[in-house]
N, C-alpha and C positions, 0 to 999 in steps of 0.2 A: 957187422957195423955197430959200433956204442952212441946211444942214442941220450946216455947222460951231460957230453958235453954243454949242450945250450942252457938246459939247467943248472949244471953247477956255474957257468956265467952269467945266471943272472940272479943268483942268489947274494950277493952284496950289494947291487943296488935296491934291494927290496928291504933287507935288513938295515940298510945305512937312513931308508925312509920312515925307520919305525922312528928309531931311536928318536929323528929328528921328532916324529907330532909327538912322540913322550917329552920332549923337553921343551915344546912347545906350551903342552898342557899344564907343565912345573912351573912354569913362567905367568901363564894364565892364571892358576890358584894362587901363586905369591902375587902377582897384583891386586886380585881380589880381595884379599890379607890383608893389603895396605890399606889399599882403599877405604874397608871397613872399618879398621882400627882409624884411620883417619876420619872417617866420618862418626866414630863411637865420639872420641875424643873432641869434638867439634861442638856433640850434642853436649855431651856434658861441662864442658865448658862455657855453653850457652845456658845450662843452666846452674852453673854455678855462679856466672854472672850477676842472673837474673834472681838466684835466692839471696845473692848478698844486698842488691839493689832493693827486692822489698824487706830483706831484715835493716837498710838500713832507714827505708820507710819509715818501718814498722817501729823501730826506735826513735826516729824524731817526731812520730805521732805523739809515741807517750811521754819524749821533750815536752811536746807544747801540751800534754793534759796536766805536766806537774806546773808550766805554767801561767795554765789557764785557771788551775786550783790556786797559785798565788794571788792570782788578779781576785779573784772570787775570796777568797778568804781579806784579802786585805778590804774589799768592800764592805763584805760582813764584818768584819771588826769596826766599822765606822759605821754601819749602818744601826739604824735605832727602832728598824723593822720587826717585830717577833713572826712575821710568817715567815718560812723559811721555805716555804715549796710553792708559794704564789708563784706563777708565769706573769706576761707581759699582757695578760688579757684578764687577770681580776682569776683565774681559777683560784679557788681554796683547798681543795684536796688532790694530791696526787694518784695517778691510777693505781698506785701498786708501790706496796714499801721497796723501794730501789730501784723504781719507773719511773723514769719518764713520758710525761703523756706524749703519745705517737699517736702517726697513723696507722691504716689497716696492715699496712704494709710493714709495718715496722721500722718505718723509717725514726732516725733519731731525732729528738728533739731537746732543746737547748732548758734549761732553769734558767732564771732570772740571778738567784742566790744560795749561793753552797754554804753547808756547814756540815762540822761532823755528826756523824752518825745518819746523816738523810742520804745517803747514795747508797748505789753505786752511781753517778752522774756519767752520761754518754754525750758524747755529740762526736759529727759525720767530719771527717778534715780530709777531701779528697778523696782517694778512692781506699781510705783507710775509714776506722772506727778509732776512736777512743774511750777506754772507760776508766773511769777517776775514784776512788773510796779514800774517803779523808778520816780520819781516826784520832778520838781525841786521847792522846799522852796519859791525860789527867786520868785517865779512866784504869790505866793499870798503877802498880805499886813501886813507888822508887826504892829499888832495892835497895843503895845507900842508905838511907833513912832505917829499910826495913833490917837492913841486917847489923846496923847499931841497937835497935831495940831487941833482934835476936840474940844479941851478945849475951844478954841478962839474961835470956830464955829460950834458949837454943830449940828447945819441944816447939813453939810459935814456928817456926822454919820448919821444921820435918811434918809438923803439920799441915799447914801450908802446900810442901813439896807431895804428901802425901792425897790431898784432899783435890787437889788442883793440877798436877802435874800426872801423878798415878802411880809413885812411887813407891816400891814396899821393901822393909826390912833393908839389909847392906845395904841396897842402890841408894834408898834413900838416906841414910846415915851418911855415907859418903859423900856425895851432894849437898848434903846439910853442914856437916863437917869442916868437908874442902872448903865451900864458897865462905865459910866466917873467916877460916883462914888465910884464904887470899884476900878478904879483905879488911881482917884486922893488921895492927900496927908493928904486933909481938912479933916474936920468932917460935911461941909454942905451940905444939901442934893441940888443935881443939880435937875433946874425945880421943874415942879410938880408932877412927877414920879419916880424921884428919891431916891436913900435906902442909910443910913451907918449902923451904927453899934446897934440902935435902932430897924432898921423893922431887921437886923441879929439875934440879941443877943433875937429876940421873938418866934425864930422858934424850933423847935422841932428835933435833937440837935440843941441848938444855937452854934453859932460861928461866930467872928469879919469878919468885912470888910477888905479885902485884903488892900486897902490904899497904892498900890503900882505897881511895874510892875508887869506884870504874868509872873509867869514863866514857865507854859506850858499852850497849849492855851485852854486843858482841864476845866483851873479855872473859861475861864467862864460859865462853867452847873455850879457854883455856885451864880450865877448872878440871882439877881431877873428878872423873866420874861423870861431867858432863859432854855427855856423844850429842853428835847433830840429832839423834831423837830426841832427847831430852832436851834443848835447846829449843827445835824446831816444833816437833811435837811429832806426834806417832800418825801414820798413814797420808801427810799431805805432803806436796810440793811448797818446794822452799819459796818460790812466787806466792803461793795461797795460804803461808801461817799467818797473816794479818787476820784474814777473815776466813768463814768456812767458806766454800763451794755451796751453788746450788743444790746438788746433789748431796753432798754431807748433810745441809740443814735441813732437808726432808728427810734421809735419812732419821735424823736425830730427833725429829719433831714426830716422826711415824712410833717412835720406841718411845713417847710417854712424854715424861715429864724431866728434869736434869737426872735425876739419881734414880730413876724408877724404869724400871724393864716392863711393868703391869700398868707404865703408863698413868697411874694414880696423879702424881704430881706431887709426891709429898716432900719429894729431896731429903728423903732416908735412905737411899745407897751412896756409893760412892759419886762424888760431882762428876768424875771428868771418865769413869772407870768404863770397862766394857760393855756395862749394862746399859749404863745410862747415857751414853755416848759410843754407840758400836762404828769399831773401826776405825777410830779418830783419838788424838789423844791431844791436850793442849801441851807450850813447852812454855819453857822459862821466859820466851819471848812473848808469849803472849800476855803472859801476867807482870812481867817488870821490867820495868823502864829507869834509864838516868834521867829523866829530864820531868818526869812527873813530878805534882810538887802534896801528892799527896802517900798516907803508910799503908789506909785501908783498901780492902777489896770492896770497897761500894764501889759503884758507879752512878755517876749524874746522871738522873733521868732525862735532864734536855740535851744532852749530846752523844749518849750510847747510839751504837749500832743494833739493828737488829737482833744479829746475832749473839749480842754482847746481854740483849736484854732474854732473848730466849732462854741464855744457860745460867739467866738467876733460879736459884729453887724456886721454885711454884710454879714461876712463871708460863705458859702456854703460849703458843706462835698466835694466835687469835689476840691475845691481849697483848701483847708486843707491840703487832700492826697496828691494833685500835691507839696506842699511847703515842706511836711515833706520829700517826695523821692527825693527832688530839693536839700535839704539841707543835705539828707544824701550821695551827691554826693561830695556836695561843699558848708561851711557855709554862709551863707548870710554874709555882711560885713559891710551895710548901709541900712537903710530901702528904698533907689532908687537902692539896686542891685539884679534885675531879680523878685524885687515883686510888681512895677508896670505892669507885666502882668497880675497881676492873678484878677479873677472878683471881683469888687465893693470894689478895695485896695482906692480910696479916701474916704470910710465909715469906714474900719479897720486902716488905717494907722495911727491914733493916740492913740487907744490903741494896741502898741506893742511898743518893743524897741530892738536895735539887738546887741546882745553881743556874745562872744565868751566864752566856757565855762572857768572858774575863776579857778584858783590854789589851792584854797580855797571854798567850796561850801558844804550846806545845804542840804541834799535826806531824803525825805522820802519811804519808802521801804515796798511794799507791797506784800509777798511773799503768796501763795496759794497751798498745798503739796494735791494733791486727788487723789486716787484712781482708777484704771482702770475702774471699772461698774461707776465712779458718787456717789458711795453712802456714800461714807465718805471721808471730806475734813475737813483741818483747814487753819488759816490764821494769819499769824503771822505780825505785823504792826511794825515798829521801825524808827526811827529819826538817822540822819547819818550826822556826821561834817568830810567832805572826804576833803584832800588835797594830794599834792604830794606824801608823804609817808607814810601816818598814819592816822588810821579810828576812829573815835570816837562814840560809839551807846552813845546816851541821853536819849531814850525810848524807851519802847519792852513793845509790849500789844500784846494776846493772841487771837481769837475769834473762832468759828465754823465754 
């Protein structure tokens, strides 16, 4: 007798049960696939959402810091106050050159009156931050003006590019060069580095030689020779060429004095160079402006910045502070009043000049709207022609 039969019948319905939980389980996994991907795409669309929602925050924070600096600058122009850091309660000194007096906590607190050179100015708008740095024009060199007088003496410019920027040899001939000739009227090239409308009209788009004044000082990244480093300046974000970083100006105050590696103070190296500024370099933005209405590199002792006064030769971050809380007491009147105390003033005292602020004046306005955690900020940059009664923006650029 064969004893196979019952076996081989019922070996089909045993096989026809596999097949099924394997297709079972193919079905189970492809669900789970969707699922996931549908719940990946859910989150991040939730928070894509939510990061545009606080960048667009974070950007009408720093709307309302550029103007809340207009309200505050048009006061201060009418105002006949010389303290410029008093609050609402008689204080006379602020806690700290770019403090605001706060609590323990660090909460923000508000100034009475802005001017340049006394911020960075904070205050709370929601569940945002703002901070403000106003920047007086006057303080850098209108290069119009400066590169008519470089016409007659081209060496004034390479020095300059040199001393200030950190230029050497070709790079800076080039630069020196190019910029007379984009902004002279001629057609011949200056030097032997010099560009018109030839080395223009061969680039990839072409387009002519300016052949005239700038009119914002953006025009020259169209300048042979000058790259967004040299423009912008060496090691910073394009948001922070106004002014240094925290961290930059301790850096730079840790290594001495402007041009000194040994820290002396004497501004016998290079100004801007790697010794006396490590890891930073200034660019063409920082030191020239269209709207400035002065040629030299002084700067007004009653409206520099900080920073602006630290990287005078001689100058030391001690006497910096002491002159910015000295003047937000009472404006200086004369370069002999109360700032031959301060250390190594026969090495600064000839580039400054003391003025009192103008009726009429040039700001640049750097507002910054972020976030309570830090993790989204924007920053809004604009140009400010402030007088007595009436604000005028010329430029509004956007950044991260």
């Amino acid at each position: 007798m064969r004893v196979m039969g019952p076996k081989t019948a019922m070996a089909g319905p045993a096989g026809e049960r596999g097949i099924a939980l394997l297709l079972v389980l193919w079905v189970i996994v492809f669900l789970a696939f969707i699922c996931a991907e549908f719940s990946w795409t859910m989150r991040t669309e939730t928070s894509t959402a939510a990061n545009f929602k606080e960048g667009s925050q974070a950007y009408y924070a720093a709307e309302a810091g550029v103007n809340r600096a207009i309200i505050e600058l048009l006061r201060a122009a009418a105002s006949s106050r010389s303290s410029v850091f008093a609050d609402s309660e008689g204080d006379e000194e602020p806690d700290g050159p770019g403090e605001n007096p706060g609590d323990a906590d660090g909460a923000y607190d508000e100034l009475q009156l802005w001017v340049a050179g006394g911020g960075p100015y904070r205050f709370e708008l929601g569940d945002f931050f703002c901070e403000v740095s106003v920047i007086d024009e006057n303080n850098k060199v209108n290069i119009n003006s400066f590169l008519n007088q470089a016409q007659n003496d081209p060496t004034r410019l390479k020095s300059l590019l040199e001393s200030q920027i950190g230029l050497e040899g070709d790079d800076r001939d080039i630069v020196a060069d190019s910029l007379l000739d984009w902004w002279d009227k001629d057609g011949n090239v200056t030097g032997t580095q010099g560009a018109e409308d030839d080395y223009y009209g061969s680039l990839d788009p072409p387009y002519p030689c300016r052949n005239g004044d700038l009119p914002v000082i953006e025009d020259c990244l169209l300048v042979r020779g000058v790259t967004e480093e040299v423009f912008y300046g060496q090691g910073r974000r394009m948001e922070e060429r106004i002014v240094l970083s925290p961290d930059e100006l301790e850096q730079f105050i840790a290594g001495g004095g402007r041009g000194d590696a040994d820290g002396s103070g004497d501004g016998g190296g290079d100004a801007y160079g790697p010794e006396g500024f490590p890891g930073t370099r200034l660019g063409l933005v920082d030191v020239f402006s269209v709207t400035s209405s002065t040629t030299s590199l002084q700067v007004n002792i009653n409206s520099a910045s900080l920073e602006q006064l630290v990287l005078l030769p001689g100058m030391d971050a001690k006497a910096a502070r002491d002159i910015i809380a000295e003047r937000s007491r009472r404006l200086f009147e004369s370069p002999t009043d109360r700032l031959p105390q301060y250390a190594n003033y026969e090495v600064w005292k000839k580039m400054i000049r003391v003025q009192r602020p103008s009726a009429q004046n040039t700001y640049t306005i750097v507002s910054r709207g972020v976030s309570r955690d830090g993790r989204i900020s924007r920053t809004v940059r604009c140009s400010l022609l402030v007088s007595a009664s009436k604000c005028i923006i010329s430029d509004w650029r956007t950044g991260g």
